[in-house]
C-alpha positions in Angstrom: 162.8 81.4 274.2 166.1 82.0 275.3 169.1 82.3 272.4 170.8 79.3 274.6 167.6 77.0 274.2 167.0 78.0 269.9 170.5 77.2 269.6 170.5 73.6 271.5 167.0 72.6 269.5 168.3 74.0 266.8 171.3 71.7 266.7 168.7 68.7 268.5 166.8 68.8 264.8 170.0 69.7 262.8 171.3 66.0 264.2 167.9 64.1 263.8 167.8 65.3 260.2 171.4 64.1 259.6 170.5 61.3 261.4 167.4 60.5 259.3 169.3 61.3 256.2 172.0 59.2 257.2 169.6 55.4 257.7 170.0 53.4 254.6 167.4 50.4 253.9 167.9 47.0 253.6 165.9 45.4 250.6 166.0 41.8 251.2 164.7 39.5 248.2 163.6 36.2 250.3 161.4 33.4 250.8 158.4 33.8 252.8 159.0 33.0 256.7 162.8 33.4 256.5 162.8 37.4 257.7 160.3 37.1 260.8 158.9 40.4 262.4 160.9 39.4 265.6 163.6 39.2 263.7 164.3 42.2 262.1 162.5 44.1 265.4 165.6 42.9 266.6 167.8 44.2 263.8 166.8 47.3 263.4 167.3 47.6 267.7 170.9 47.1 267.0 171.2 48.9 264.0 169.0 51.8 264.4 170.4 53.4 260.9 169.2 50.4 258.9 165.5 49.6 257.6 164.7 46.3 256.6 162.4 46.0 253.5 161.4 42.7 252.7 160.2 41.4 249.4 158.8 37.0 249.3 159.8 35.7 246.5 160.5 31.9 244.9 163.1 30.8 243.6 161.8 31.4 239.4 160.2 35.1 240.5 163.8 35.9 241.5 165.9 35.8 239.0 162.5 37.2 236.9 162.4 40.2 239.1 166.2 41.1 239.0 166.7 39.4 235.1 164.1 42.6 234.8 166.1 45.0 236.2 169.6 43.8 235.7 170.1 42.6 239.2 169.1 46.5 240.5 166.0 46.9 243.0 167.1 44.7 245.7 170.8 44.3 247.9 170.2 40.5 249.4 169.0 37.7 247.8 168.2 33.8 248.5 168.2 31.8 245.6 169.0 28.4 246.3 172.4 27.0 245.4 171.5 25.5 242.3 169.8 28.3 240.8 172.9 30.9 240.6 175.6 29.5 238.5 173.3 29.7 235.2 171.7 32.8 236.2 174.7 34.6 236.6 176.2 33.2 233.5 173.0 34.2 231.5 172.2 37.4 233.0 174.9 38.6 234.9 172.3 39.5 238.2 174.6 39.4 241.2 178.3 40.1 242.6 181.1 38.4 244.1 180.8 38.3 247.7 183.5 39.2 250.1 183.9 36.4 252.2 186.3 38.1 254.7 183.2 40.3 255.7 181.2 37.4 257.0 181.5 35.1 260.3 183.0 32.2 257.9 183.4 30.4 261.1 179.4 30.3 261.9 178.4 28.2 259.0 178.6 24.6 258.5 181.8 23.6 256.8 180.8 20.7 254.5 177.9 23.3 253.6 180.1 25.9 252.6 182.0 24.1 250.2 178.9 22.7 248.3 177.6 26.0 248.1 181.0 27.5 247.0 181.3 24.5 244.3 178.0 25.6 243.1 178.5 29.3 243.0 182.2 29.9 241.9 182.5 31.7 238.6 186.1 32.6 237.5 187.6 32.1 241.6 185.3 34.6 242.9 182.2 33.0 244.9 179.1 34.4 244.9 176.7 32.6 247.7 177.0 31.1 250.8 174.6 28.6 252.7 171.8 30.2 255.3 169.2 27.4 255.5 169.0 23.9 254.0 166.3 21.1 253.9 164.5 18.4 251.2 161.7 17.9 249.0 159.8 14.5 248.9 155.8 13.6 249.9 154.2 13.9 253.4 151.5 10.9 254.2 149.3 11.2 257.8 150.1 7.6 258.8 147.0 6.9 259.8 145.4 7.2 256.1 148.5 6.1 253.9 150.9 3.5 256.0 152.6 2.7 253.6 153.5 6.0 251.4 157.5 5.3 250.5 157.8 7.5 248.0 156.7 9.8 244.1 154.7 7.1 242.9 152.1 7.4 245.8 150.9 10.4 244.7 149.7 9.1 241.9 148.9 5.9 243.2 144.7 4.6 242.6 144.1 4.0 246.7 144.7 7.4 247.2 142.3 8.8 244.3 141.0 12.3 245.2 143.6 12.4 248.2 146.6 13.4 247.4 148.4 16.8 245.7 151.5 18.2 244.3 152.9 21.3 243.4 153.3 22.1 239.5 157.2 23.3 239.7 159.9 21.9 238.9 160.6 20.0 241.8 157.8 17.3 240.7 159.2 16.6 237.4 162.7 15.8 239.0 160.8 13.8 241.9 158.5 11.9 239.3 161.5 11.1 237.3 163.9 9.5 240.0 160.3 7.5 241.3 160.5 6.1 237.5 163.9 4.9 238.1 165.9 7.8 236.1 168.2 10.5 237.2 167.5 14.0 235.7 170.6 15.3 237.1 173.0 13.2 235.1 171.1 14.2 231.7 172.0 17.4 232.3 174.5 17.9 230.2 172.5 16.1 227.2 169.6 17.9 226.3 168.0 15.6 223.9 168.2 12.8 226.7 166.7 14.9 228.9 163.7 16.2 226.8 163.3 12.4 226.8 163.3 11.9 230.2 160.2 14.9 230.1 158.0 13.8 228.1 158.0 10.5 230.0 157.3 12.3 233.4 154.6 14.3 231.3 152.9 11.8 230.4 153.0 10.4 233.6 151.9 13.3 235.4 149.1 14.0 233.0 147.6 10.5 233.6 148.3 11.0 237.4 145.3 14.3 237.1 143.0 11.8 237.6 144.3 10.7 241.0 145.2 14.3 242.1 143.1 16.2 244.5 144.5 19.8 243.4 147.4 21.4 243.2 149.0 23.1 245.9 150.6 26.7 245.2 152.3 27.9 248.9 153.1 25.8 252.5 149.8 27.5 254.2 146.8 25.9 251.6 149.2 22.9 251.3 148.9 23.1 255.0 145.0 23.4 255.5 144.7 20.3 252.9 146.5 17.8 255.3 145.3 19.1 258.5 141.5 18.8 256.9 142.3 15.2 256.0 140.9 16.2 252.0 145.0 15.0 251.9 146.7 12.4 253.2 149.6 12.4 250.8 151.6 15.4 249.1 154.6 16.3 247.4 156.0 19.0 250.0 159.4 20.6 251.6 160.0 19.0 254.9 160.0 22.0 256.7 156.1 22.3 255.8 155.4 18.7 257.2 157.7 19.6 260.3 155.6 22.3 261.4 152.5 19.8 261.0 154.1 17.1 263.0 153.6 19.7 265.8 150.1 19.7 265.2 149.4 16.7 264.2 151.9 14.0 264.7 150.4 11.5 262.4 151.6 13.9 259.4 155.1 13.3 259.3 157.3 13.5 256.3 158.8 10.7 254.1 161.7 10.5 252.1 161.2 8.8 249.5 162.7 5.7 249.0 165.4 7.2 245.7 166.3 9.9 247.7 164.8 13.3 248.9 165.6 16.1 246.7 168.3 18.4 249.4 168.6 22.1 248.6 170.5 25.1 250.3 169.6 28.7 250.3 172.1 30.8 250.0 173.0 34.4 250.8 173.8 36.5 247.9 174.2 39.8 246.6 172.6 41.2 243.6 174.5 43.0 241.0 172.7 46.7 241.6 172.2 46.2 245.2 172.8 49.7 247.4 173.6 48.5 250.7 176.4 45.8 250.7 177.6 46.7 254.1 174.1 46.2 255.6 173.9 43.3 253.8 176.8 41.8 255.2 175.5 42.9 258.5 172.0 40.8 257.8 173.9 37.8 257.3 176.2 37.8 260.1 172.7 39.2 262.7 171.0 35.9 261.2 173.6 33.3 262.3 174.2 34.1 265.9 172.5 31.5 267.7 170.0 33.0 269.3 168.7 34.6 266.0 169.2 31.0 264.2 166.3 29.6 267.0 164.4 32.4 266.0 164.6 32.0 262.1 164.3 27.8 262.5 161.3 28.5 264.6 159.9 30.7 261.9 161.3 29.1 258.3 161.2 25.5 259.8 164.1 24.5 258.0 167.9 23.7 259.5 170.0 26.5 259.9 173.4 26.0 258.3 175.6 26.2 261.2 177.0 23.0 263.1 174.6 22.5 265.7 171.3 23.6 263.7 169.3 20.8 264.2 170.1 21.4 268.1 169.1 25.1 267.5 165.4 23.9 266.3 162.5 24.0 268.5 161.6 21.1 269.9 158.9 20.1 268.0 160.4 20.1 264.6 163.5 18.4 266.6 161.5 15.4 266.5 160.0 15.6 263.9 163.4 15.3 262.1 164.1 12.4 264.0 160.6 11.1 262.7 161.3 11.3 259.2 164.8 10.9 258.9 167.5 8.1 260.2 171.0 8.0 259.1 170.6 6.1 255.3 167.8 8.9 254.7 170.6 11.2 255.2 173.3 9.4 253.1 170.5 8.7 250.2 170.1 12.5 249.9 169.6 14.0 246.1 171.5 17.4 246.2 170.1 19.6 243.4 172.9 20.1 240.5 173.5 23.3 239.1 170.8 23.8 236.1 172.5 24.5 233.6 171.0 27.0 230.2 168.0 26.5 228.3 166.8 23.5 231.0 164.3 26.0 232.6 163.1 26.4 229.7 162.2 22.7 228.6 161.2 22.4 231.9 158.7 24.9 231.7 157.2 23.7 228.6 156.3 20.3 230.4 154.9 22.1 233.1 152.6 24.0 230.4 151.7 20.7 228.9 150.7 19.3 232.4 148.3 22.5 233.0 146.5 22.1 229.8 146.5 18.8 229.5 142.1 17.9 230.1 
């Protein structure tokens, strides 16, 4: 081997280790469906010195997983909007974002400023929205006509046939079907312990009627299309992508309002890699990534056209479930304030062991 040719490998390997040494990785904290294969295929094309490492997560494992480590393990999170504010308060897990490194312009105005009322501690603002979407039942028409709203699911025609989710989104459902608002008894914790022990009791009687409990979108999704369900508590995005399979399932808003949440981007307190980070977020809401994530997540991108950025499918079934007083009748979730969790969780615990 010639000197000329050791030296040029030489230098050929000295660059691909620097290179290697140089590629940072991404270590997204997420929901399942919202970083797609395609997706970060395409990422990592464009930025060749960033690996994306995902981690699916809910809302309650979260804050568990970076309570744990004091907000270290992960640099992008996606709580929702109303799960931050307390969080951050009681644990101090994530950091200020700098808005002036995202594409402001990209994301839904009206959006924005919900999620910047929710997630503003001492002027700095520590989310901002990605995708949004509601909670309320799912009926197949055919087998439940006339499913409006909570109380079906525990309704006597449909013993055996219908299902839930033990979180905390049934409690707050149940509780608005029984004509209360959980939201507004926030702020008085003895009202609301009331308010849970009627929706307890409520949902302990309704065990009778239930067919099981659903854990995740994909069982919930193999008890409708079976027909062993005809009506569930569920996210809309779940009964979007059976509408395209079935377009008898179609989701319902119940008649008090479905329950409307936003998740957010934001950046935990320990988190490495802040400029790949802001990278992520600004990759995700380009158009032609938002049809991609829609497509995947099923829920409405937070950008001004991103019901127009949905596949077609789950385009109609929007305009299935959904007309303009559905939309005005939404329940945004309020920022939970301390120690609510907790009570919630109780009532949840009471609901599992109750025979």
């Amino acid at each position: 081997m010639t000197p000329t040719l050791r030296a040029l490998l030489a230098g050929t390997a000295v660059a691909l280790a620097a290179s290697s040494a140089s590629a940072e990785t991404l270590r997204l904290l997420t929901w399942g469906s919202y970083a797609p294969d395609e997706v970060i295929k395409l990422f990592e094309e464009e930025y060749p010195d960033i690996d994306v490492e995902v981690t699916y997560s809910n809302n309650e494992e979260m804050i568990a997983k970076l309570r744990a480590t004091g907000g270290t393990g992960f640099d992008l999170a996606q709580p929702s909007h109303d799960r931050i504010y307390a969080a951050q308060l009681e644990y101090n897990i994530y950091k200020p974002l700098d808005l002036s490194k995202i594409n402001m312009d990209a994301l839904t105005p009206n959006l924005v400023e919900g999620v910047k009322a929710n997630t503003t501690i001492d002027g700095e603002v520590y989310s901002v929205p990605h995708q949004w979407g509601t909670s309320g039942i799912m009926a197949n028409m055919k087998e439940a006509p006339n499913a409006t709203g909570w109380a079906d699911l525990c309704d006597e025609q449909y013993k055996g046939r219908t299902s839930m989710r033990l979180r905390r989104t049934i409690l707050l459902g149940t509780a608005f079907g029984m004509g209360m608002d959980p939201f507004a008894l926030y702020s008085d914790t003895e009202a609301y312990q009331d308010m849970l022990d009627k929706v307890t009791e409520k949902l302990i009687a309704c065990k009778d009627v239930i067919k099981t409990y659903w854990t995740g979108g994909d069982d919930l999704s193999a008890l409708m299309l079976s027909g062993e369900v005809v009506v569930s508590e569920t996210w809309d995005s779940t009964a979007f992508k059976l509408y395209g399979e079935n377009p008898d399932i179609v989701f319902v808003p119940p008649e008090t309002g479905a329950l409307a949440w936003i998740d957010t981007f934001t950046m935990p307190r320990g988190g490495e890699a802040d400029d790949a980070a802001y990278k992520w977020i600004n990759f995700v809401l380009r158009p032609e990534i938002t049809k991609l994530m829609s497509a995947s997540t099923g829920a409405i991108a937070a950008v001004p056209n991103g019901i127009e950025l949905m596949p077609d499918d789950k385009r109609a079934a929007i305009s299935a479930a959904f007309d303009q007083s559905d939309i005005d009748n939404l329940k945004f979730f309020a920022n939970i304030p301390p120690g609510i969790e907790d009570m919630e969780g109780l009532a949840l615990e009471r609901i599992k062991a109750a025979n």
